[in-house]
PQR file with spaces between the fields and no chain letter, atoms N, CA, C, O and H, PARSE charges and radii, in Angstrom:
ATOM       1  N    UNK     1     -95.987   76.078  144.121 -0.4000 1.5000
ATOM       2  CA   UNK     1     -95.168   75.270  145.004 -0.0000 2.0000
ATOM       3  C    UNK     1     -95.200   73.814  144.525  0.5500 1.7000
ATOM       4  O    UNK     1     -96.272   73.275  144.252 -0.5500 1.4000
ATOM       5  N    UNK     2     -94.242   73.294  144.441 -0.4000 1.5000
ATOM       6  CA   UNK     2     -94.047   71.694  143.742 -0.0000 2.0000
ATOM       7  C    UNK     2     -94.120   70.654  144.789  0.5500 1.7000
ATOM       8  O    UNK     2     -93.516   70.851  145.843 -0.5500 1.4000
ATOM       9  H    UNK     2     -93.371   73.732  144.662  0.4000 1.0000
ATOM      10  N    UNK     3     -94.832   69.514  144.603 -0.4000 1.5000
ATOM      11  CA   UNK     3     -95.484   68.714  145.807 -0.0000 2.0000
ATOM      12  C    UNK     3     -94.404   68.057  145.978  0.5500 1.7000
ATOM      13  O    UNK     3     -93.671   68.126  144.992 -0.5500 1.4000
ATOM      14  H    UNK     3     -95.323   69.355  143.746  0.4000 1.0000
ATOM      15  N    UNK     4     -94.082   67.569  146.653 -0.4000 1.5000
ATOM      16  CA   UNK     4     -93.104   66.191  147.493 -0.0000 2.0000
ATOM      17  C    UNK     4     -93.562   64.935  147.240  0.5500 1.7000
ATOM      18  O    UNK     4     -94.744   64.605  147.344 -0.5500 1.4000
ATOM      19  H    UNK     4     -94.677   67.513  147.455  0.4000 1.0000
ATOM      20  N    UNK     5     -92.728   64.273  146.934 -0.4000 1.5000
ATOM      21  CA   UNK     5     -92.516   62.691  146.558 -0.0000 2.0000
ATOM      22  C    UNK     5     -93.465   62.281  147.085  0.5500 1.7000
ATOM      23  O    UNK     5     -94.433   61.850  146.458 -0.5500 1.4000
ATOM      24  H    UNK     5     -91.768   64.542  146.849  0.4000 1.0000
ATOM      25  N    UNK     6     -93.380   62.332  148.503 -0.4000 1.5000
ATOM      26  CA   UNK     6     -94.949   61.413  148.832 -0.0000 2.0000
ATOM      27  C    UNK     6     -96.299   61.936  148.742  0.5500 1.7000
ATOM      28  O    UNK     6     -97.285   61.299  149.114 -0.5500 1.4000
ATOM      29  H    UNK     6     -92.594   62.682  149.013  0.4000 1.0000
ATOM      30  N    UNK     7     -96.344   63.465  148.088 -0.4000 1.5000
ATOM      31  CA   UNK     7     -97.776   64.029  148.379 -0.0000 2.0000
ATOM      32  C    UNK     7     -98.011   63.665  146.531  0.5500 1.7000
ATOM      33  O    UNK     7     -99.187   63.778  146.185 -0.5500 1.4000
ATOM      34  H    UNK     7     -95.543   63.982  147.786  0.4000 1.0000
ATOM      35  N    UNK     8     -97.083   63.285  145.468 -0.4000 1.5000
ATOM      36  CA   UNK     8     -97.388   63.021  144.369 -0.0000 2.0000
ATOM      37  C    UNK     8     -97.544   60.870  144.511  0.5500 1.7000
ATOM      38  O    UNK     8     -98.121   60.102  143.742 -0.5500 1.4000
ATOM      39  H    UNK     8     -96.127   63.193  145.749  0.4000 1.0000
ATOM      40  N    UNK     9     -97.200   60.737  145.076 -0.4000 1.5000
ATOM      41  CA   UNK     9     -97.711   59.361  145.337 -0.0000 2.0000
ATOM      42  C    UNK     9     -98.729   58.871  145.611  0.5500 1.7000
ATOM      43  O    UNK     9     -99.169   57.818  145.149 -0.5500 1.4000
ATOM      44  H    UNK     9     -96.731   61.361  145.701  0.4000 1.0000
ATOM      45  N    UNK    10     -99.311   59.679  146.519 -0.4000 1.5000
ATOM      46  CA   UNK    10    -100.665   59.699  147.223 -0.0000 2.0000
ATOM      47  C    UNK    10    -101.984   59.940  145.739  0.5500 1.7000
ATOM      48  O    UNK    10    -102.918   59.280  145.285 -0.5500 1.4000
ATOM      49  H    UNK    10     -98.954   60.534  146.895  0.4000 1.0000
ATOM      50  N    UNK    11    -101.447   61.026  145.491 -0.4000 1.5000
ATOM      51  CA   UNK    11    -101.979   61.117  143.943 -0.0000 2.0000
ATOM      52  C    UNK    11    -102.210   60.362  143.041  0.5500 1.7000
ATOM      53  O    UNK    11    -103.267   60.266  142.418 -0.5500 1.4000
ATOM      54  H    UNK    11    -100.688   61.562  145.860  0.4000 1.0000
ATOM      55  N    UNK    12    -101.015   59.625  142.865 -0.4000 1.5000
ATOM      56  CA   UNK    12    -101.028   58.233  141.724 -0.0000 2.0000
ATOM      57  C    UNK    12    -102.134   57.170  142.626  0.5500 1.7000
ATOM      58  O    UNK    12    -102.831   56.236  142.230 -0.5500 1.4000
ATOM      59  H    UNK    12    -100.156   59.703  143.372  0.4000 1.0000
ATOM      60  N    UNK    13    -102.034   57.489  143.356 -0.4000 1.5000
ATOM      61  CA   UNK    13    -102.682   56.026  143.958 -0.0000 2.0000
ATOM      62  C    UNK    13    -103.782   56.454  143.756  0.5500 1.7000
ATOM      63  O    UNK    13    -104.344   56.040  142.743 -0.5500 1.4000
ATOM      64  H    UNK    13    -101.468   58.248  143.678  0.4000 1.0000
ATOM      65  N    UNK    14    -104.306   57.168  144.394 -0.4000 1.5000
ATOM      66  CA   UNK    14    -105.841   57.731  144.076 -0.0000 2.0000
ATOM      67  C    UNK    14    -105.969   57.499  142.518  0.5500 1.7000
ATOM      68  O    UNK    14    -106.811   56.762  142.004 -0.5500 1.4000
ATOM      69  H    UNK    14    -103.849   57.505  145.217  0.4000 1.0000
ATOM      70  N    UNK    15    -105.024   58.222  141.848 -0.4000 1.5000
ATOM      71  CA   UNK    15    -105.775   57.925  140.629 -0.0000 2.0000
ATOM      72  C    UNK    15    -106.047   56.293  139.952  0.5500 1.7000
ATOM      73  O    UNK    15    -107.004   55.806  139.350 -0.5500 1.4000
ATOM      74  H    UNK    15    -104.340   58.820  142.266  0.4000 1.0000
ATOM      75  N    UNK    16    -104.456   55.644  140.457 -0.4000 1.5000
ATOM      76  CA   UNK    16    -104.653   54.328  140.185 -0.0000 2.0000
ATOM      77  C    UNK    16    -106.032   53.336  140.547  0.5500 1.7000
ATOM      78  O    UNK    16    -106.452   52.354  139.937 -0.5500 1.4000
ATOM      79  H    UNK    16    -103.678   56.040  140.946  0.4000 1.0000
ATOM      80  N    UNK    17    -106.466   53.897  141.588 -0.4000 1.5000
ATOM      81  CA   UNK    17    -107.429   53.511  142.503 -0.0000 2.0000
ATOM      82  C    UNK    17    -108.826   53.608  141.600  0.5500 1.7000
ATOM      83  O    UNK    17    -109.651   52.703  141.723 -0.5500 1.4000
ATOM      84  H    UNK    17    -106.124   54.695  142.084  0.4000 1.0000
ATOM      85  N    UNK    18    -109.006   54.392  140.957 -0.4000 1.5000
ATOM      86  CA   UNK    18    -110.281   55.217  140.522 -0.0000 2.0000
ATOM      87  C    UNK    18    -110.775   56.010  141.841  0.5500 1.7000
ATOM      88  O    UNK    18    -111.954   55.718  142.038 -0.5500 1.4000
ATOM      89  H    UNK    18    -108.335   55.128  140.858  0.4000 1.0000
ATOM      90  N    UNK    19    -110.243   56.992  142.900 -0.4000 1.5000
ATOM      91  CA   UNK    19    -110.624   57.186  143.856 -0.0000 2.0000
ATOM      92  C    UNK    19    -111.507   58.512  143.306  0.5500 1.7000
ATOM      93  O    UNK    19    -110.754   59.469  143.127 -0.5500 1.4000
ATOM      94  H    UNK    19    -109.285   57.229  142.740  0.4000 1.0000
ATOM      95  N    UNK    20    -112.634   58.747  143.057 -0.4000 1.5000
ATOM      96  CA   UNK    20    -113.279   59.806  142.639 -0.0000 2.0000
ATOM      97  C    UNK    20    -113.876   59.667  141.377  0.5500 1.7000
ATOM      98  O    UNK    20    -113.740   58.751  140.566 -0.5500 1.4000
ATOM      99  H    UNK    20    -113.245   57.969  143.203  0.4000 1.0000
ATOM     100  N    UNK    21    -114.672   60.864  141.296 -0.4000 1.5000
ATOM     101  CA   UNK    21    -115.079   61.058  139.417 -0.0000 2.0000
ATOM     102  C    UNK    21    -114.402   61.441  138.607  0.5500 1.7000
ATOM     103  O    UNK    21    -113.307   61.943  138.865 -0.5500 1.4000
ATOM     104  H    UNK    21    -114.783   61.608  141.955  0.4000 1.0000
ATOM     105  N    UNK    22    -114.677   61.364  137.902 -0.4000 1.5000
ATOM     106  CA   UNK    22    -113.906   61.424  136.355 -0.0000 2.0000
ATOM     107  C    UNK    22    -113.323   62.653  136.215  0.5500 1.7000
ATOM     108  O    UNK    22    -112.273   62.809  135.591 -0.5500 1.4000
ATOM     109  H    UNK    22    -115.566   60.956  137.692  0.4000 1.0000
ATOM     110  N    UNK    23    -114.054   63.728  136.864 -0.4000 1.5000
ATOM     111  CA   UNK    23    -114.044   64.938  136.747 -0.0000 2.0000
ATOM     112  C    UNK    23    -112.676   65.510  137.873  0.5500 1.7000
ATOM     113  O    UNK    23    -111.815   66.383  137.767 -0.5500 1.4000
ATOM     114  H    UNK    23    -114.906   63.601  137.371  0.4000 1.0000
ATOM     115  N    UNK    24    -113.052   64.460  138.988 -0.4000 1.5000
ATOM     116  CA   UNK    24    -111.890   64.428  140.077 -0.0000 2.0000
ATOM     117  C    UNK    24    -110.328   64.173  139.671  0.5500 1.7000
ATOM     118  O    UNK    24    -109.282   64.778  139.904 -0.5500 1.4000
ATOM     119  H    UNK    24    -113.752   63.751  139.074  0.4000 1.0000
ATOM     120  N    UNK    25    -110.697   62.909  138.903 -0.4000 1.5000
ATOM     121  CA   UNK    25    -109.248   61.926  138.789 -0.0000 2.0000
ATOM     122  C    UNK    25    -108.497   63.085  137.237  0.5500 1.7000
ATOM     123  O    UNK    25    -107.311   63.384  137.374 -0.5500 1.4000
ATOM     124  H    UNK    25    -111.547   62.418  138.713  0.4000 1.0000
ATOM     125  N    UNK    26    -109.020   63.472  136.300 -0.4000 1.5000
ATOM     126  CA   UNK    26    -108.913   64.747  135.718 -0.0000 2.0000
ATOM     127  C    UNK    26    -108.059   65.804  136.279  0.5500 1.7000
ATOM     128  O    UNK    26    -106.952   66.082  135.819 -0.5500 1.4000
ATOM     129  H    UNK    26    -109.983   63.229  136.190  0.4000 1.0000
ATOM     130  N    UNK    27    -108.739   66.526  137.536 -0.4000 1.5000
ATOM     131  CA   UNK    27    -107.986   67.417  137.927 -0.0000 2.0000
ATOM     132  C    UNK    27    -106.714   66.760  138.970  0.5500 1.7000
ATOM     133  O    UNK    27    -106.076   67.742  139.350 -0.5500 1.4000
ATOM     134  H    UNK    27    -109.639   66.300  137.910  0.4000 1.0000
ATOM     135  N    UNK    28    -106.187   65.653  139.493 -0.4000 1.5000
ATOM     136  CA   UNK    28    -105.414   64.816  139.942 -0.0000 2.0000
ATOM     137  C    UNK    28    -104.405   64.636  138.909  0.5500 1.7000
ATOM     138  O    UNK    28    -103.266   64.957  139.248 -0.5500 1.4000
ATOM     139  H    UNK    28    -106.705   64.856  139.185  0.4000 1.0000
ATOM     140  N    UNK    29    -104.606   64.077  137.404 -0.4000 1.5000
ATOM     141  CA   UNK    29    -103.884   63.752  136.417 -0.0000 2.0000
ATOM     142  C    UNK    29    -103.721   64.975  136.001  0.5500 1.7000
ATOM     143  O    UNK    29    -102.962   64.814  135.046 -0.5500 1.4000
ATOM     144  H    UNK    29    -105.531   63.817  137.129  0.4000 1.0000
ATOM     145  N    UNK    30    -104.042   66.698  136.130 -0.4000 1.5000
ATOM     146  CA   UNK    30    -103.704   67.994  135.203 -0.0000 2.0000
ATOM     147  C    UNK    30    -102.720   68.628  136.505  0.5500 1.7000
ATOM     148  O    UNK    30    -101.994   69.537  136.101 -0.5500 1.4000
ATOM     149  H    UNK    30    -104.659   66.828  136.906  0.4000 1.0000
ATOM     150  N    UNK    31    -102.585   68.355  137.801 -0.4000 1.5000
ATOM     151  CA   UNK    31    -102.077   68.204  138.699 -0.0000 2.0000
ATOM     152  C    UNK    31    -100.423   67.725  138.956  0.5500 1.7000
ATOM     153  O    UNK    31     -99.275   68.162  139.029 -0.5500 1.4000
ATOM     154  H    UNK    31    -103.174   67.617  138.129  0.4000 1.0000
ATOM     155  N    UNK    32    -101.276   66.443  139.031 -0.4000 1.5000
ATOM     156  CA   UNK    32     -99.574   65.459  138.692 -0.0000 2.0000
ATOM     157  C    UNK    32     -98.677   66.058  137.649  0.5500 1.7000
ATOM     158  O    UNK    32     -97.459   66.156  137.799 -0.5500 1.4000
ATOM     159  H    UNK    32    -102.209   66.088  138.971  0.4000 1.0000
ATOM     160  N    UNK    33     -99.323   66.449  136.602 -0.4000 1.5000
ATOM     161  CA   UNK    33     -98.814   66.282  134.915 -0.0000 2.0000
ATOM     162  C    UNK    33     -97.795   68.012  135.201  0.5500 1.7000
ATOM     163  O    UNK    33     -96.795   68.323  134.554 -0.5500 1.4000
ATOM     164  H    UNK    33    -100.312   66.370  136.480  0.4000 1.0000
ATOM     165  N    UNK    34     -98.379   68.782  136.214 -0.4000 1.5000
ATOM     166  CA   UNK    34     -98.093   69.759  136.053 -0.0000 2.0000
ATOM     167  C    UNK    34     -96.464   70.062  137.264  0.5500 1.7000
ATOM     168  O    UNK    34     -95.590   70.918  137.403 -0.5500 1.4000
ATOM     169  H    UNK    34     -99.191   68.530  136.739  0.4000 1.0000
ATOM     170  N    UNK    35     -96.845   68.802  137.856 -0.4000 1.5000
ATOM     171  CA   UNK    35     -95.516   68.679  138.887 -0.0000 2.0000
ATOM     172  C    UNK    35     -94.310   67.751  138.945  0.5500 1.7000
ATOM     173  O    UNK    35     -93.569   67.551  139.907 -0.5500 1.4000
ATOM     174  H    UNK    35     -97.555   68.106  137.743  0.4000 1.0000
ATOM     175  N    UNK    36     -94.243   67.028  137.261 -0.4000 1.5000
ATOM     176  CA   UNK    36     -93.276   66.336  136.772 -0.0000 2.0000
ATOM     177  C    UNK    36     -92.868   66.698  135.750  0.5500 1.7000
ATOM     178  O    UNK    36     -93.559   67.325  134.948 -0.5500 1.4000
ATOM     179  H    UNK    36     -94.845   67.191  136.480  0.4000 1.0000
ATOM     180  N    UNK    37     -91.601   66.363  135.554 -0.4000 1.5000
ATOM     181  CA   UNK    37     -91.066   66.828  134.044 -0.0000 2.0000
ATOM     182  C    UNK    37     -91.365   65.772  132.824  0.5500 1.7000
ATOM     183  O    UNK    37     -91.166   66.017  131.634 -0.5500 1.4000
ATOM     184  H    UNK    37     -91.040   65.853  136.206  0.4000 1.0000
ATOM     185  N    UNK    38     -91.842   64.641  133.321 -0.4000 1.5000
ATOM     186  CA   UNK    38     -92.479   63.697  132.252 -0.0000 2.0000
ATOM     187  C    UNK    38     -93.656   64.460  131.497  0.5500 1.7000
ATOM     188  O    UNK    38     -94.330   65.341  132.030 -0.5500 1.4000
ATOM     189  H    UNK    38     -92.003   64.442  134.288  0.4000 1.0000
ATOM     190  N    UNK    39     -93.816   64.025  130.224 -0.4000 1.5000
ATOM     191  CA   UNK    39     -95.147   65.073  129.645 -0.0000 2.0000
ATOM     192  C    UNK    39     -95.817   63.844  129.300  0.5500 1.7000
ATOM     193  O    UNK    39     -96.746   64.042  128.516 -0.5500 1.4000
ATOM     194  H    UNK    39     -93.269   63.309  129.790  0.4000 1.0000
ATOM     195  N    UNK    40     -95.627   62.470  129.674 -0.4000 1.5000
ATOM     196  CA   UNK    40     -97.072   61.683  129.599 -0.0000 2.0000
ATOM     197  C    UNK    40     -96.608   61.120  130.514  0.5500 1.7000
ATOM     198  O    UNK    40     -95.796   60.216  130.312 -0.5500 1.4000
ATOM     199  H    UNK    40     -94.873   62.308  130.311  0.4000 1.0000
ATOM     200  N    UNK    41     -97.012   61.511  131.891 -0.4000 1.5000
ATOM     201  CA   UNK    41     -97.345   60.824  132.807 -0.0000 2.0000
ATOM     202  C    UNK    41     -98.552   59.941  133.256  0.5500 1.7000
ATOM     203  O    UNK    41     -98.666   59.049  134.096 -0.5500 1.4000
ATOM     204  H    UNK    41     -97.671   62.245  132.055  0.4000 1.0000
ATOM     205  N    UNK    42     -99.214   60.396  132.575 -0.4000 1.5000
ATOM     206  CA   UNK    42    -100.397   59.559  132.544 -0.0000 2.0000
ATOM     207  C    UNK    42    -100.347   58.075  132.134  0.5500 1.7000
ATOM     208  O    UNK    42    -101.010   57.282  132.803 -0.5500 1.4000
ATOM     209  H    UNK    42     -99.122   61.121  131.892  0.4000 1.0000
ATOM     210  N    UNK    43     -99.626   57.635  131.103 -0.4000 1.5000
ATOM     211  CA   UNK    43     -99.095   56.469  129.955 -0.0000 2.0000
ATOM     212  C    UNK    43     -98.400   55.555  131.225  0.5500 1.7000
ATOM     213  O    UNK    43     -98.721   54.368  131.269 -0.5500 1.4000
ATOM     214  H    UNK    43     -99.087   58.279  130.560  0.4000 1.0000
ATOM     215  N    UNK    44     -97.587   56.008  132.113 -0.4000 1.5000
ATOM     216  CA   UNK    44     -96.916   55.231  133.069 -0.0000 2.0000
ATOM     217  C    UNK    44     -97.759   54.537  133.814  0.5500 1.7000
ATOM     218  O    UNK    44     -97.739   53.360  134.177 -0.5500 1.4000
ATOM     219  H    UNK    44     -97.327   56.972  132.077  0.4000 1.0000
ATOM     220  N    UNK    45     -98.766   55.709  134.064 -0.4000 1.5000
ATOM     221  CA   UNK    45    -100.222   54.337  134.577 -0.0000 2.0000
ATOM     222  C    UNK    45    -101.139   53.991  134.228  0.5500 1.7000
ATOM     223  O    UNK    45    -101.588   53.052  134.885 -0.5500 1.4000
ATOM     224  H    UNK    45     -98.782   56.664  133.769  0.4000 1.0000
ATOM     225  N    UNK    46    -101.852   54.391  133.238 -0.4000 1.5000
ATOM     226  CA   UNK    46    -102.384   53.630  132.403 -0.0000 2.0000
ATOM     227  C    UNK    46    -102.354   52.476  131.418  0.5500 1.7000
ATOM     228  O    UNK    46    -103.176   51.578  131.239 -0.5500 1.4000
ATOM     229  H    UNK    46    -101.487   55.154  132.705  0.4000 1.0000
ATOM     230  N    UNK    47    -101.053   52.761  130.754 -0.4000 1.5000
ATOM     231  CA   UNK    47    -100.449   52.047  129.102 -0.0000 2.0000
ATOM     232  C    UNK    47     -99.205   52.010  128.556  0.5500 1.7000
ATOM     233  O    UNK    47     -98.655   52.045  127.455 -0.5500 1.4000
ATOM     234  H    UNK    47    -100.385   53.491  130.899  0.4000 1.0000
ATOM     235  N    UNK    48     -98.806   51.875  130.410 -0.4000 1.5000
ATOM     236  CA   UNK    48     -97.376   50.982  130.525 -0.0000 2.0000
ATOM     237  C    UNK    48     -97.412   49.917  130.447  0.5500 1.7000
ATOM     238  O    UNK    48     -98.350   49.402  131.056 -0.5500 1.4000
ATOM     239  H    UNK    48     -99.253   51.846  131.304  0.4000 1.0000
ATOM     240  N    UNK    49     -96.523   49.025  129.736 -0.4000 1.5000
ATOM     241  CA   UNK    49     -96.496   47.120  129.543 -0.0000 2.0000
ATOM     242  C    UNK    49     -96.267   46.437  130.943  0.5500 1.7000
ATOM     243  O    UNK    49     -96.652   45.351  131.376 -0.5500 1.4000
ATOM     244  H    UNK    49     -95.761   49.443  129.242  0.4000 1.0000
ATOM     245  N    UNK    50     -95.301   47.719  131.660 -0.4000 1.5000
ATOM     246  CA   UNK    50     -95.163   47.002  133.244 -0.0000 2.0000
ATOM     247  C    UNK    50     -96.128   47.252  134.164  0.5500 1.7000
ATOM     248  O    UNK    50     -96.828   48.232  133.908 -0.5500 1.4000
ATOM     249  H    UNK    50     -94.989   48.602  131.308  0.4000 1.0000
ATOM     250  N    UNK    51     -96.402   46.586  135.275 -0.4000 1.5000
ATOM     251  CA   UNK    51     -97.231   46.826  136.187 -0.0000 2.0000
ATOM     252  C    UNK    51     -96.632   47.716  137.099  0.5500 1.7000
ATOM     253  O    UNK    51     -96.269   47.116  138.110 -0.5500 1.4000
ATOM     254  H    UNK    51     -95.833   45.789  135.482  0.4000 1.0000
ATOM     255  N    UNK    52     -96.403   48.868  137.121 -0.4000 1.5000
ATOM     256  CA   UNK    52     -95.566   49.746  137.413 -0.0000 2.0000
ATOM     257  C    UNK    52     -96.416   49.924  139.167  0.5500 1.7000
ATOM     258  O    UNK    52     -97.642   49.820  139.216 -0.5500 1.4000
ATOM     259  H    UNK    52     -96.698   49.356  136.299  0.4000 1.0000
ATOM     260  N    UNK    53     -95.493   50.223  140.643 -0.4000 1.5000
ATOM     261  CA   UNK    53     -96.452   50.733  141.373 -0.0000 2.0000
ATOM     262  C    UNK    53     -96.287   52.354  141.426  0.5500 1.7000
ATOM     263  O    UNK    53     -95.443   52.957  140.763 -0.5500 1.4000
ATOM     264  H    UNK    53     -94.498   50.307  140.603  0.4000 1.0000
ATOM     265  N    UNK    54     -97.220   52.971  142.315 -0.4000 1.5000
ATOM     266  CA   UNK    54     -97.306   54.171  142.504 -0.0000 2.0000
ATOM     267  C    UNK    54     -96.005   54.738  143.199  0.5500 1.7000
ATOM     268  O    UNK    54     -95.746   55.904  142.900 -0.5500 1.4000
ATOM     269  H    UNK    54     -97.905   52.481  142.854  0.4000 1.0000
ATOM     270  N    UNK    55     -95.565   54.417  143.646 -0.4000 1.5000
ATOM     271  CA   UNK    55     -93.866   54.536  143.514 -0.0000 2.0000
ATOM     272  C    UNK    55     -93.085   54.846  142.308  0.5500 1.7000
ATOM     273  O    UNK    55     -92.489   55.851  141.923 -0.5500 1.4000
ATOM     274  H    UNK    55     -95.775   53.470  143.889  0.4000 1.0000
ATOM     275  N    UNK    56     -93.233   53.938  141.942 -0.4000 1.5000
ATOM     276  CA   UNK    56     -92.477   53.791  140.487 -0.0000 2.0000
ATOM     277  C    UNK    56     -92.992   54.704  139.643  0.5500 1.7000
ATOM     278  O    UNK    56     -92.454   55.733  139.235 -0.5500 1.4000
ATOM     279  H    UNK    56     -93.718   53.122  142.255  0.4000 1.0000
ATOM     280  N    UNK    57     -93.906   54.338  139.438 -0.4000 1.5000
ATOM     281  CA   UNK    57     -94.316   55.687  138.581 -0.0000 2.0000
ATOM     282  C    UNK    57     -93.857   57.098  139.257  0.5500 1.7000
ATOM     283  O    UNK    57     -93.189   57.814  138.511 -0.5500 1.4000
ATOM     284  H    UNK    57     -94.343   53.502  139.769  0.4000 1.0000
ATOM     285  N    UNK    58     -94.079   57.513  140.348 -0.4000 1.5000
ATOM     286  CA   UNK    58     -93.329   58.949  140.486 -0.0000 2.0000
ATOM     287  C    UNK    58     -92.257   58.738  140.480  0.5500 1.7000
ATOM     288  O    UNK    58     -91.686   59.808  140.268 -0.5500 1.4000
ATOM     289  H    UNK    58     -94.622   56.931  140.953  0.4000 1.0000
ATOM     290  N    UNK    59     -91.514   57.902  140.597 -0.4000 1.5000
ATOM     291  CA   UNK    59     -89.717   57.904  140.853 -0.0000 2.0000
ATOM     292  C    UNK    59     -89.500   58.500  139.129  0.5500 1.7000
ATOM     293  O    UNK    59     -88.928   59.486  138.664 -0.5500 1.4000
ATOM     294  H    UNK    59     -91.977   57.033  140.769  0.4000 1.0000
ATOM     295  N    UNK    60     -90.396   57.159  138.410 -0.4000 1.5000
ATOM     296  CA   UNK    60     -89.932   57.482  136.736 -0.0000 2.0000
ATOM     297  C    UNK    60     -89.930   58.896  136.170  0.5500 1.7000
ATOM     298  O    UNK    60     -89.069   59.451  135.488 -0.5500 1.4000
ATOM     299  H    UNK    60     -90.860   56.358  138.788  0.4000 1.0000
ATOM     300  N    UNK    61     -90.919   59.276  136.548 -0.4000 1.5000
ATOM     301  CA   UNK    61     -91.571   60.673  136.123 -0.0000 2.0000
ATOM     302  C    UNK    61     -90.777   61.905  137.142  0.5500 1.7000
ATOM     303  O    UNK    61     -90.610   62.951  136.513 -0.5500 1.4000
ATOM     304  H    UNK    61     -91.619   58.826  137.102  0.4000 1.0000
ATOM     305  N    UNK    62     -90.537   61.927  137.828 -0.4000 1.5000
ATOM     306  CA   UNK    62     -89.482   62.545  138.513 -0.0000 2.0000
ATOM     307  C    UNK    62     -88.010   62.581  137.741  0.5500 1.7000
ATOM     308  O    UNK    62     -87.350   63.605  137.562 -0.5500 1.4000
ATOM     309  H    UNK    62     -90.672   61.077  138.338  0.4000 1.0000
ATOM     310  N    UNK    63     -87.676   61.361  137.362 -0.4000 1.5000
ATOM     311  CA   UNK    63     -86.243   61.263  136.830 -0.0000 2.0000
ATOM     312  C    UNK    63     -86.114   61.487  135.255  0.5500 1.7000
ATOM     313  O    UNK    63     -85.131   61.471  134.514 -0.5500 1.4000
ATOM     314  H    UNK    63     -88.212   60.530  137.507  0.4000 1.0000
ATOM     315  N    UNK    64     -87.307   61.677  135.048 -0.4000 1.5000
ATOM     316  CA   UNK    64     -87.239   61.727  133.593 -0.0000 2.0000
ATOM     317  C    UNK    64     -86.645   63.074  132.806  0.5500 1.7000
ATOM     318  O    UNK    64     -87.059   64.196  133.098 -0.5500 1.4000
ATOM     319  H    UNK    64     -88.105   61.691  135.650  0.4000 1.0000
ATOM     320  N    UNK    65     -85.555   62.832  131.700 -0.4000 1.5000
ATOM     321  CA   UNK    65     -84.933   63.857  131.420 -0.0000 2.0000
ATOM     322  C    UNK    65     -85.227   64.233  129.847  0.5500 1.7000
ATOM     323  O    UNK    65     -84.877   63.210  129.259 -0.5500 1.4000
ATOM     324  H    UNK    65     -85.219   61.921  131.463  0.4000 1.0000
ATOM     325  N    UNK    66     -85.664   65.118  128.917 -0.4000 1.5000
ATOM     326  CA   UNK    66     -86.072   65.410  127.681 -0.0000 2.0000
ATOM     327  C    UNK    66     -84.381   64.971  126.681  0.5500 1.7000
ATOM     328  O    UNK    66     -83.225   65.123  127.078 -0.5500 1.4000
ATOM     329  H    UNK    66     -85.949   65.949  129.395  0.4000 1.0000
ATOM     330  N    UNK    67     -84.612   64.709  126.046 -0.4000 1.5000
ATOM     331  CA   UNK    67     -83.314   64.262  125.096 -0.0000 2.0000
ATOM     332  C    UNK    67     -83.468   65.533  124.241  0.5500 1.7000
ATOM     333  O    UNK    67     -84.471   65.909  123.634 -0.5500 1.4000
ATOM     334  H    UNK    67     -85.551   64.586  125.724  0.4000 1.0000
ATOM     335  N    UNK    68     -82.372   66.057  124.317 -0.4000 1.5000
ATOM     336  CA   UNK    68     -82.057   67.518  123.694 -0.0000 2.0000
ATOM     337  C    UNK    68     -81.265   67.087  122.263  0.5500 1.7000
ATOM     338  O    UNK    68     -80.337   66.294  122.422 -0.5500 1.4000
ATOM     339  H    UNK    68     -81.557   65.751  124.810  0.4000 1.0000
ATOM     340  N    UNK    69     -81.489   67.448  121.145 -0.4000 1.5000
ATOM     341  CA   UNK    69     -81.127   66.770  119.754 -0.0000 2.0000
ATOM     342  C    UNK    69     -79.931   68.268  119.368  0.5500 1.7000
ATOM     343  O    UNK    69     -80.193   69.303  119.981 -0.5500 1.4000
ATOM     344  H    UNK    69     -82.242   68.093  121.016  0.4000 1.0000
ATOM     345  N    UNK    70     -78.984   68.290  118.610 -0.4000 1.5000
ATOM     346  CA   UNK    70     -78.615   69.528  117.762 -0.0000 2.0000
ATOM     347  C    UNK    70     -79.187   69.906  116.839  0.5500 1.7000
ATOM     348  O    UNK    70     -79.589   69.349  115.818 -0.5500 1.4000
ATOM     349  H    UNK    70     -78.771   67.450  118.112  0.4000 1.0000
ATOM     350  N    UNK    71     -79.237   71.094  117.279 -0.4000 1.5000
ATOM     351  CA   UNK    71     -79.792   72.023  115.722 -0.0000 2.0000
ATOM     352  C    UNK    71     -79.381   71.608  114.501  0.5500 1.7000
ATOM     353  O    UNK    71     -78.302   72.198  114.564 -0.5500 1.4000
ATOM     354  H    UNK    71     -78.910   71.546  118.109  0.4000 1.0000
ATOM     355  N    UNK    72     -79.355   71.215  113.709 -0.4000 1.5000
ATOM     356  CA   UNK    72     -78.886   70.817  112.281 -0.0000 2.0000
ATOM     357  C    UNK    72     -78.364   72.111  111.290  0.5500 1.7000
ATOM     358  O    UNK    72     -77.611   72.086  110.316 -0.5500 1.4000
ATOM     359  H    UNK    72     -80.232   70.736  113.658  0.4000 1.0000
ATOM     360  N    UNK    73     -79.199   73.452  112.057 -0.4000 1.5000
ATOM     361  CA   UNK    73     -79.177   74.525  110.856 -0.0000 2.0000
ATOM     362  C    UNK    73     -77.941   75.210  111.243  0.5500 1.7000
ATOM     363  O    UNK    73     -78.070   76.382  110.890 -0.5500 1.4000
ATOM     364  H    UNK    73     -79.811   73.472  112.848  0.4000 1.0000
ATOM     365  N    UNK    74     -76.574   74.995  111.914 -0.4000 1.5000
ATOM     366  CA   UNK    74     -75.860   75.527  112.147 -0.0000 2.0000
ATOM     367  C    UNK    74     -74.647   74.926  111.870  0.5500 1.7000
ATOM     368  O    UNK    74     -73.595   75.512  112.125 -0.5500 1.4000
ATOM     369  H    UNK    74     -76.468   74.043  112.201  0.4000 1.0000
């Protein structure tokens, strides 16, 4: 079942927070990672240039779309 906007917010924050151990904020970030279509979600809050809030970061990672390239071999 895929969490809701605000139950993945709650998440970022905690993690933003350091709310837990390492071991905690881990299964929070394998969590998150697993309920957005971003595949480094993590980078948005960690070793983003912007000070992004926990908002933002799920909005981004929510909206984020893979850039599909053409096959070349055809």
């Amino acid at each position: 079942m895929a969490l809701s906007r605000s139950e993945l917010i709650s998440i970022v924050e905690k993690i933003m927070q350091a709310e837990g151990t390492e071991e905690e904020l881990d299964e929070l970030l394998d969590v998150l990672g697993k309920n957005v279509p971003h595949p480094e979600v993590s980078n948005l809050i960690f070793w983003n240039d912007q000070e992004l809030s926990a908002e933002e970061v799920v909005d981004e990672a929510l909206s984020y779309q893979p850039i599909v390239l053409p096959d070349k071999a055809h």
